[in-house]
C-alpha positions in Angstrom: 50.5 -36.8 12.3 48.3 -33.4 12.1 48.1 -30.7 14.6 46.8 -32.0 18.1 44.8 -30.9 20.6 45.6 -31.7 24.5 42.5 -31.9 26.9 42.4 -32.9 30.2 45.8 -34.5 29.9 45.2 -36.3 26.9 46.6 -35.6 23.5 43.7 -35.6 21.0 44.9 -35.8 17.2 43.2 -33.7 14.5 42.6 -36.2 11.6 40.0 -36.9 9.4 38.8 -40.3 8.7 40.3 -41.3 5.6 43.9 -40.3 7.4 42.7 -42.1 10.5 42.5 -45.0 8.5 45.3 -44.4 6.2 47.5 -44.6 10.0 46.7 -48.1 10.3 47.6 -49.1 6.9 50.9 -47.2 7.8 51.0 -49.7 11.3 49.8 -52.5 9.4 53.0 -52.0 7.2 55.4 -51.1 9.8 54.5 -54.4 12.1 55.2 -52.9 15.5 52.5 -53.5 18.2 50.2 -49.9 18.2 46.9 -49.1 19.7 44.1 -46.9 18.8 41.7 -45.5 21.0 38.6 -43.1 20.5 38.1 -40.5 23.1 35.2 -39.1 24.5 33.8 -37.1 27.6 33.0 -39.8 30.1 36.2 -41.3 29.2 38.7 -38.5 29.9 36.3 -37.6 33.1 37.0 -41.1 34.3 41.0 -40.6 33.6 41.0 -37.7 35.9 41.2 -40.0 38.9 42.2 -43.6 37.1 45.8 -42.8 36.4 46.4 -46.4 34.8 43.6 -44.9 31.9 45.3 -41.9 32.0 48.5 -43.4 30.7 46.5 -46.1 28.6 45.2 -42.7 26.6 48.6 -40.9 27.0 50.6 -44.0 25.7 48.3 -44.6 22.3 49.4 -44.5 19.0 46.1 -42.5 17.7 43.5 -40.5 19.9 40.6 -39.8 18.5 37.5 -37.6 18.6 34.4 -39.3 19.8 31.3 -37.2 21.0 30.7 -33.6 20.2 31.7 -32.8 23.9 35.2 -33.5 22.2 34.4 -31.0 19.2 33.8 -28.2 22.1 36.4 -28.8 24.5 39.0 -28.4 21.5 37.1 -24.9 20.2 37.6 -23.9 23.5 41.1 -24.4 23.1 41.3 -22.5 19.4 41.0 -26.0 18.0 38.6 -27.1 15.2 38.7 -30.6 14.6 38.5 -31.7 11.0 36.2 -34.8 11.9 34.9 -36.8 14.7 36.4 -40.7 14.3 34.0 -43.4 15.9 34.2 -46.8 16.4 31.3 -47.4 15.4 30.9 -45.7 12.0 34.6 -45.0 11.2 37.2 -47.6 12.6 35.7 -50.8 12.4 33.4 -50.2 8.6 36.6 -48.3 7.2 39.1 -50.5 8.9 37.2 -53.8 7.5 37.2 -52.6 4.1 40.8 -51.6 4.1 41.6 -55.3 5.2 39.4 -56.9 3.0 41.0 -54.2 -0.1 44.4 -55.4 1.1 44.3 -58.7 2.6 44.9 -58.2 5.9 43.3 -60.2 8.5 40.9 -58.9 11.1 39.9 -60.5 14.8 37.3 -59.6 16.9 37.9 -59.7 20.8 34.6 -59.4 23.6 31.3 -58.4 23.9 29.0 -60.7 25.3 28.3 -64.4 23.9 28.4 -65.4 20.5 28.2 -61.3 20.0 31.9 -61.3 18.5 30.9 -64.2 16.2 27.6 -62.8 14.7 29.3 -59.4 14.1 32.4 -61.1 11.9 30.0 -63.1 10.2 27.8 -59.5 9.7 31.1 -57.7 8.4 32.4 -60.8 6.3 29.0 -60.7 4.7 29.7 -57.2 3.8 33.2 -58.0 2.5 33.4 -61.1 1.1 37.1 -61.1 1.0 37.7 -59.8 4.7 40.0 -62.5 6.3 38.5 -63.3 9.7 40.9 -64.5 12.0 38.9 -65.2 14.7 36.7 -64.3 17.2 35.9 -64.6 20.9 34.5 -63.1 23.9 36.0 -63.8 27.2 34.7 -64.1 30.7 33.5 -60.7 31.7 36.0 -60.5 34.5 39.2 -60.9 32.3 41.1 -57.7 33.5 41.8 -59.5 36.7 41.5 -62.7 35.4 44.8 -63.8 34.6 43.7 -67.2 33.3 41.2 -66.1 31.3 44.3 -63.3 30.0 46.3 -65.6 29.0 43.8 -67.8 27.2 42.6 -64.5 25.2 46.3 -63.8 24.3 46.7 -67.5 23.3 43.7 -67.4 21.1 44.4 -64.1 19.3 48.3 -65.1 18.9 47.5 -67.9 16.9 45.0 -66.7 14.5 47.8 -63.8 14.6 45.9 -61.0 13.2 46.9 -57.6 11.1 44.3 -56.4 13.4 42.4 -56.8 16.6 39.6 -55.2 17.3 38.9 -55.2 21.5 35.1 -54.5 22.8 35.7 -54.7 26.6 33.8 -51.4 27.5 35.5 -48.2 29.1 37.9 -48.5 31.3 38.4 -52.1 30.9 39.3 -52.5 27.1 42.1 -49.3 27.4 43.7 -50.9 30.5 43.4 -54.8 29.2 44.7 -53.3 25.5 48.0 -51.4 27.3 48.6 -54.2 29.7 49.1 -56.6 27.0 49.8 -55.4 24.0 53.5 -56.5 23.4 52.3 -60.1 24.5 49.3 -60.0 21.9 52.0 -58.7 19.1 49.7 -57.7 16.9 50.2 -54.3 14.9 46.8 -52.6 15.2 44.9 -52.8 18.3 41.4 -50.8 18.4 39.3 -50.7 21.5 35.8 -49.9 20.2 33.1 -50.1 23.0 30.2 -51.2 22.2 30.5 -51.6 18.1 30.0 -54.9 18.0 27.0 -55.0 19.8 25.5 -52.5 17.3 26.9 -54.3 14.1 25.0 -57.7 15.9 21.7 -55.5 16.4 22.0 -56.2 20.3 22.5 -52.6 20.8 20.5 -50.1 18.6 22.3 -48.1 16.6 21.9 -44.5 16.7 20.7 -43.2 13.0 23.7 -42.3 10.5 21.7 -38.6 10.4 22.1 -38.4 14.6 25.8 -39.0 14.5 26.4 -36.6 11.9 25.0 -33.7 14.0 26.4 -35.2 16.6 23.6 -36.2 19.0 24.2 -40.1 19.0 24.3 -39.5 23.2 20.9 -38.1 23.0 19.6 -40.8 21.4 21.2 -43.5 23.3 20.0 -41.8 26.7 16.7 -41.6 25.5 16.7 -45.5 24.4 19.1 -46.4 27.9 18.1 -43.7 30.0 19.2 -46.1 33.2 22.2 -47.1 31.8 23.3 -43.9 30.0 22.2 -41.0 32.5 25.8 -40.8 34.4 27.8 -40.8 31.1 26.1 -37.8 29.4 26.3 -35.8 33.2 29.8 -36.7 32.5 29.9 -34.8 29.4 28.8 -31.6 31.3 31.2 -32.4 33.8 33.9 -32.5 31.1 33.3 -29.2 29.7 33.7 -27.7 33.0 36.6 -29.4 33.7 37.7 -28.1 30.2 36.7 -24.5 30.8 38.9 -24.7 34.0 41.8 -26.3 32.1 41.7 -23.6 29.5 41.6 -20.4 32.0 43.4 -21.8 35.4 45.6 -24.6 33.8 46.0 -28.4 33.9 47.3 -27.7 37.9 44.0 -26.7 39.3 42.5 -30.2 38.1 41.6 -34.0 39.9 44.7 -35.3 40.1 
């Protein structure tokens, strides 16, 4: 892997897309359980006093840059990261078409009802040849549901996968993902947030243009301004936290 960068705690890794998704052919190939995980502000914020998605980001095959806060707080550091990789416009478009290329096999694991389903049938229209394993979205409560758990385990094992995408939302999808990824056995695990919602159109997507210059959280608080207020507050949060990490060191932070 390329040069890293380690913020807040949490090694971030320095790769484009195209060797983002070159990695998970690598895991594909190798056919040991791994997990992928994009990082931004509000998530590493959040880590600072949720040690079990501290670890969850610490223990991951691949981190991620995801949000422009991310760009920053590596700068700061002496850092420039080659390219921010996104869920949204990176893992699961790039990872699709690298399955479909090479017959691997693709599931699709939460957002709300029948959101999983329409997305998959969105993507497969896309790629004809994409193999869909499956898809399914569990009960909301499922990280301490252990019924509902199992049954999501049971489901993905026997479509058995190359890869699994997981939309649970921050900090549910990390901790579900880390809990259980030896059970679920398959070799690439991605959580992705809200992606499938904006494949399905139940979420708007921020413009191609916007994430490029890397204002897709300015456009989502101004579409979910009571949804999305706290997160971007987080961002500023996260560059302070940063500043301090860089000057002081990791000691003078939450712990």
């Amino acid at each position: 892997m390329k040069e890293t960068v380690t913020l807040l705690g949490v090694t971030i890794h320095n790769v484009t897309s195209a060797q983002a998704i070159q990695a998970i052919d690598d895991f594909v190939s190798s056919r040991e359980p791994r997990k992928i995980i994009v990082a931004n502000a509000a998530k590493l914020v959040k880590a600072q006093k949720d040690s079990e998605l501290l670890q969850a980001l610490r223990t991951s095959s691949l981190v991620t840059a995801d949000g422009i806060s991310i760009v920053i707080g590596a700068r700061i550091f002496g850092v420039r990261l080659l390219e921010r990789v996104t869920g949204s416009e990176h893992f699961v478009p790039f990872a699709c078409e690298l399955a479909a290329r090479k017959g691997y096999s693709v599931f699709f694991l939460g957002a709300g009802p029948g959101v999983a389903e329409k997305a998959a049938l969105i993507l497969k229209q896309k790629w004809p040849s994409l193999k869909v394993a499956g898809a399914h979205s569990p009960a909301y409560n499922i990280l301490g549901d252990g019924a509902e758990t199992e049954r999501s385990i049971r489901i993905v094992k026997e479509a058995s996968p190359d890869i699994l995408f997981v939309a649970l939302g921050t900090p549910k999808q990390e901790k579900w993902i880390s809990r259980n990824l030896e059970k679920l056995g398959v070799p690439v695990t991605i959580g992705v947030g809200a992606t499938l919602d904006f494949i399905a159109g139940v979420v708007a997507r921020p413009p191609a243009w916007v994430h490029r210059i890397g204002f897709a959280w300015f456009y989502r608080l101004v579409h979910d301004p009571a949804h999305l207020w706290r997160r971007n507050l987080e961002g500023i949060v996260f560059l302070w936290l940063v500043l301090k990490e860089r000057f002081l060191g990791r000691a003078n932070l939450p712990q």
